[in-house]
N, C-alpha and C positions, 0 to 999 in steps of 0.2 A: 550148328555151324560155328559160333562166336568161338567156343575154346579151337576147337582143330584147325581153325581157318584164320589167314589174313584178315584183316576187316578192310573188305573193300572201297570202301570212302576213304582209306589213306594210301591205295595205289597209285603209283603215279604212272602217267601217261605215257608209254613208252614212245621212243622217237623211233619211230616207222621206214625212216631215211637212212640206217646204220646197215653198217655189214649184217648186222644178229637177225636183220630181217629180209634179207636179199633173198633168199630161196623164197618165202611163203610171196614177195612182190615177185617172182619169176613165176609162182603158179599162177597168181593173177594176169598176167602177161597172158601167159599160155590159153588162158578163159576167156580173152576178150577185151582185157582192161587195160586202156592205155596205160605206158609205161609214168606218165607224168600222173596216172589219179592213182596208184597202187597204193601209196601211204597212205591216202587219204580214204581209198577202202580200208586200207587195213586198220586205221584210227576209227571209224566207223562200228566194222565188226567189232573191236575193242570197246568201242563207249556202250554199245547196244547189251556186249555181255557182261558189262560190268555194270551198269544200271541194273539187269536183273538180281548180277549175285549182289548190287548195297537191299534191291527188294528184300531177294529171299534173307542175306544177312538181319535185314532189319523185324522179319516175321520174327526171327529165330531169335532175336533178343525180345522182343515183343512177350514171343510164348515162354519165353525161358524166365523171365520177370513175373509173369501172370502165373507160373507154374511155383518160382518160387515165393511167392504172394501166399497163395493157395497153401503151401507146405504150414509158412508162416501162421495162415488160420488153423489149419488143420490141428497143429501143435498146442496153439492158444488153450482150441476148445480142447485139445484131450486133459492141460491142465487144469483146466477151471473145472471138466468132469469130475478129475482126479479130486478135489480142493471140495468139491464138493459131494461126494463119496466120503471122505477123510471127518467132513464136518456131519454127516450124515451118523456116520457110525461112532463120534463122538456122542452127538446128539442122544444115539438111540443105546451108548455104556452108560451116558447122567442119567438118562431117563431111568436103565434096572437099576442103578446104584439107589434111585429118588426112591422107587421100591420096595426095596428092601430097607428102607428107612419106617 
């Protein structure tokens, strides 16, 4: 979610009172909802689904941290394998050279 997406904790709150949202306050009209509480459904549904996407937003940096954590280890050990393969077969060319002494 973090690269493709907004990050939700820096959207701002639309004002529900504007021409831009006359239509979506006329379907609430038409449902049952006084014309005086429409913005403030429509502020509602707003804060309700933007609460979930700062959730899901925040899983998503959460796993995306722990995931790049993870790579970070993953890396470490391959090098310290490496490092220690490299000193291994060092080890074990002294050791035929000592040999042949």
């Amino acid at each position: 979610m973090p690269p493709n997406h907004p990050n939700p904790h820096n959207t701002e709150w639309p004002n529900f009172t504007t021409d831009e949202y006359e239509d979506a306050r006329i379907v609430l009209i038409g449902t049952g909802v006084l014309a005086d509480a429409t913005a403030s459904a429509l502020a509602q549904i707003w804060t309700f689904n933007n609460e979930r996407d700062k959730t899901e937003w925040d899983r998503a940096v959460t796993d995306e941290a722990q995931a790049e954590e993870a790579a970070r280890q993953l890396a470490a050990a391959s090098e310290e394998l490496l490092r220690q393969q490299e000193l291994a077969e060092k080890e074990a060319t002294l050791a035929e050279e000592h040999k042949k002494l």
